[in-house]
C-alpha positions, 0 to 999 in steps of 0.5 A: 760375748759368745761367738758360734760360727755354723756351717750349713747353717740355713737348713736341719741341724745347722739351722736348729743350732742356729736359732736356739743359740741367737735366741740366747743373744749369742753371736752367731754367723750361718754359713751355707752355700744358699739363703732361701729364707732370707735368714740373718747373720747368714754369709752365702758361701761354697766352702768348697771354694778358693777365699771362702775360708778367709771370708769366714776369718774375716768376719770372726776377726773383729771378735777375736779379742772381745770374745769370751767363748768362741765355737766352730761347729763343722756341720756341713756335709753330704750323704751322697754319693749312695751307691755300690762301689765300681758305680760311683760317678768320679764327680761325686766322689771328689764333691762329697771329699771337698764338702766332707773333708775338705772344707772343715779342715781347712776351716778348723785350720785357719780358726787354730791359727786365729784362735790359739793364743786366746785364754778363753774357751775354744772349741770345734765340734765335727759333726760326724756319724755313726756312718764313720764308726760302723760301714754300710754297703753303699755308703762306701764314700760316706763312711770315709768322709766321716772317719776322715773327721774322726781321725783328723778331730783325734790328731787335732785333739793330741796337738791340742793337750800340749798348748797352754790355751787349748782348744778342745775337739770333738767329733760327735754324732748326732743320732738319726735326724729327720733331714733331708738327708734322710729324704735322700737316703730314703728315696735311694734304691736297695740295689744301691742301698741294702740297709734302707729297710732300717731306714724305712722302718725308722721314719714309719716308727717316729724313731727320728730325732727332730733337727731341734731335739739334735741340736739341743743335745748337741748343745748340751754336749758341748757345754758339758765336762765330755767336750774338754775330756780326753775322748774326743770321738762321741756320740749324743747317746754318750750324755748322762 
């Protein structure tokens, strides 16, 4: 059995993920904080939260030892707050650290501790962003959060090498994907956003990946010898 575990799984990339892999007859528990399309095998959780980690350990537990592959795949993020620094509202500064940071970590934490001793394929795979590798005005708190994942997927990657059962890591970005995230990038102004031009042009030349076309080469990726190799930072455009 093939257990996937999924945050913000209801919407973009999270839920294309999601249904490609229930169409393979896989195990596969969405988590996000709302459920507007009644969506199943769906936990409505704030991982930003105290206990919603252990909700999600609980209903991994009883797979544990009938599983032959077990993937966690930390896709829940915000892009906001998008504005230029000394205009930052504290109050979005500390939810994008909670949602960004925060809650795969502590996620990635307990599925280590769960899943270690397994002689079985493991894997996390971050969803991370190009945002992490390069910087853009405006976007001072985004890029952070994601080279937080890099650089947190990079010490977890060397812990990793010394088990006898591994699990394998990779922070991996997924390209540019028509989501509402793009919505909200798109509808930020060039005061606070001088890079939205690029982003403008990109929706207007249909040079967006579909959430579907991502989550395919997201899949791809990581059943591919890239996610057990020694790189663990990545991008889609890395597969052959």
């Amino acid at each position: 059995m093939k257990i996937y575990i999924i945050t913000g799984g209801s919407r973009g990339i999270g839920h294309a993920l999601a249904t490609i892999l229930e169409a393979e007859d896989y195990k596969v528990l969405r988590v996000s904080r709302n459920n507007p399309d009644q969506l199943p095998n769906h936990i409505a959780l704030d991982l930003t939260q105290p206990g919603a980690t252990e909700q999600v350990m609980a209903w991994l537990e009883p797979y544990l030892h009938i599983a032959s592959e077990i993937t966690l795949i930390n896709n829940a993020g915000v892009v906001q707050p998008i504005e230029q620094i000394g205009k930052l509202d504290s109050s979005v500064i500390a939810k994008a650290i909670d949602i960004n940071i925060k809650a795969p970590i502590e996620l990635s934490n307990r599925f280590v501790e769960a899943t270690q001793n397994l002689p079985i394929m493991k894997r996390i795979v971050n969803i991370s962003s190009g945002a992490g590798r390069h910087v853009y005005s405006g976007w001072s708190i985004y890029c952070a959060t994601k080279a937080a994942i890099d650089h947190f997927s990079r010490a977890l990657h060397l812990e990793q090498k010394q088990h006898q059962h591994p699990i394998y890591v990779t922070a991996l970005a997924p390209g540019v994907i028509d989501t509402d995230m793009q919505v909200e990038i798109r509808a930020s102004s060039p005061t606070a956003f001088p890079h939205i031009e690029r982003f403008l042009q990109l929706k207007e030349q249909n040079q967006l990946l579909s959430p579907h076309q991502a989550a395919e080469a997201i899949i791809r990726y990581f059943n591919s010898p890239l996610m057990t190799g020694d790189e663990p930072i990545a991008d889609i455009r890395d597969l052959p």
